[in-house]
C-alpha positions in Angstrom: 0.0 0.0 0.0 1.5 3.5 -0.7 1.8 5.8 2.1 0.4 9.5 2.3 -2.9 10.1 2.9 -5.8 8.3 1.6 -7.6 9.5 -1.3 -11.5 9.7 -1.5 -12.5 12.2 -4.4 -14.7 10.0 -6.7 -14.4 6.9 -4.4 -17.0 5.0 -2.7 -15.5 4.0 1.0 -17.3 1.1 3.2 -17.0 -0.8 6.4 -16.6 -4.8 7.2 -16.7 -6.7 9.9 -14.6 -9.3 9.2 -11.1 -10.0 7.4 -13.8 -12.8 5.7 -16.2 -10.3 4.6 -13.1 -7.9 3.6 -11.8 -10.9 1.8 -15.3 -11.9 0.0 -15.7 -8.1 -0.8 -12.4 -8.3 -2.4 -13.1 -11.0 -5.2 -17.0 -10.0 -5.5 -15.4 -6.5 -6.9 -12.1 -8.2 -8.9 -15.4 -9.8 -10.6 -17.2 -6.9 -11.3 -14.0 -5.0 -12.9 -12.6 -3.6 -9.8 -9.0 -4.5 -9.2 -5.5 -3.0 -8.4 -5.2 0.5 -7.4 -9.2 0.6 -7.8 -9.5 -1.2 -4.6 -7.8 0.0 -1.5 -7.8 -2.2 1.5 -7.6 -0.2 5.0 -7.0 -1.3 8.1 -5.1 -0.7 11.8 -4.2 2.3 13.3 -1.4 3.2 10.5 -4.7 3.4 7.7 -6.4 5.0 10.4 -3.9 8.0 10.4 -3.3 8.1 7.0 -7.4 9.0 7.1 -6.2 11.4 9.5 -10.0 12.7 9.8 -9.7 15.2 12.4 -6.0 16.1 11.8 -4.2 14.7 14.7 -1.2 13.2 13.0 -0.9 16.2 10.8 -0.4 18.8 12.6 -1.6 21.9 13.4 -2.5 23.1 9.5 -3.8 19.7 8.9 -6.2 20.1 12.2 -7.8 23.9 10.8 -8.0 22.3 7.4 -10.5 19.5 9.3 -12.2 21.9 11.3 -13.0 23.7 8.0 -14.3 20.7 6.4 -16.3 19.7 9.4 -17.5 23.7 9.2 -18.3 23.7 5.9 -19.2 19.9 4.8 -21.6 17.8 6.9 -20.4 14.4 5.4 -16.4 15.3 6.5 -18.0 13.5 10.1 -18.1 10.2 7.7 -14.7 10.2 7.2 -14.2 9.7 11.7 -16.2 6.9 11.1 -14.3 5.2 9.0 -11.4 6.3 11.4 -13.1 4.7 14.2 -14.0 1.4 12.5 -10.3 1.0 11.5 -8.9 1.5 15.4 -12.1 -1.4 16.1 -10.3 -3.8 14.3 -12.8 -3.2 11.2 -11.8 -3.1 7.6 -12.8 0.0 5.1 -12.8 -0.6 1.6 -12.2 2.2 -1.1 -13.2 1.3 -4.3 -11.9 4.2 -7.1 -16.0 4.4 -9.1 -16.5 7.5 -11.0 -19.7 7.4 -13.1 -23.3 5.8 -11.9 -23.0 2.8 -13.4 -19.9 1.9 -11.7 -20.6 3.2 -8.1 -23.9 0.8 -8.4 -21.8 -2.2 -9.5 -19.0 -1.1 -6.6 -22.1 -0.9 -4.1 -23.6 -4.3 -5.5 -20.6 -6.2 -4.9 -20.0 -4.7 -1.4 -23.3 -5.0 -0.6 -23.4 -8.8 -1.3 -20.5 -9.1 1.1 -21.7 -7.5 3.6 -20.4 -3.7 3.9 -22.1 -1.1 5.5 -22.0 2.4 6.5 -21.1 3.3 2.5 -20.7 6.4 1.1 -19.6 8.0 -2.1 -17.1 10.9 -2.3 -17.4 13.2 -5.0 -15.7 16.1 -6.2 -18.2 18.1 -5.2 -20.6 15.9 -2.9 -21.2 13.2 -0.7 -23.6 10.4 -1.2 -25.2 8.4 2.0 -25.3 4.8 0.1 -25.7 2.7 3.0 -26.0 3.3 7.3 -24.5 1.9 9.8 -25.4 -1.9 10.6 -24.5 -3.4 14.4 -22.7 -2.0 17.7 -22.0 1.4 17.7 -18.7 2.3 17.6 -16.8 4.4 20.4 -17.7 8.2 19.1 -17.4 11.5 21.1 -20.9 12.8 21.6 -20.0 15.6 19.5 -19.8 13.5 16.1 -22.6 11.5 16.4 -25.7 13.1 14.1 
């Protein structure tokens, strides 16, 4: 996996519960079309900081850049989600899907392995595609919505 800080603009991100499902989720997109640098696999703490959702581990700029995202966007609170679910020992999924037809086939396959909480990150916008299914994870008050 290549380091820096993960890349969501036109990508479709989505949790699973299990290195199973992750695995499943995996083959059911290789068989829709989605392989190589389409498909990132996330997980641990390390993909959790390279999320870097409310700009901890980037310092000070990288902390006012967040708190102008979470000012200006409401979706930028997905993004600690997916944070979260990575430091529980979940796996997140980004699957590279510009265009409608391939976002649907991306949320098919994920779908039929059992992601949840799924959203698409435009250029411009943030799709809900899916909620949260299960326990709810450890979030200060302050993000839940």
């Amino acid at each position: 996996m290549t380091p820096g800080r993960v890349a969501t603009t036109n990508r479709l991100l989505a949790v699973l519960d299990s290195d199973e499902a992750a695995a499943a989720a995996v083959d059911a997109l290789a068989a829709e079309g989605f392989a190589g640098d389409a498909v990132q696999v996330l997980r641990g703490d390390r993909d959790a900081d390279r999320i870097d959702s409310l700009g901890n581990v980037g310092g000070t700029w990288a902390r006012a850049r967040r708190l102008l995202s979470f000012t200006l966007a409401d979706q930028a609170v997905d993004l600690a989600v997916y944070v979260a679910a990575l430091r529980d020992g979940r796996t997140v999924l980004s699957v590279l899907a510009p265009g409608d037809a391939a976002r649907e086939r991306a949320r098919r396959a994920l779908a039929g392995a059992g992601a949840h909480f799924m959203n698409f990150f435009g250029r411009f916008a943030t799709v809900d595609v899916a909620p949260w299914r299960g326990a709810e994870l450890p979030l200060p008050p302050w993000l839940r919505r």
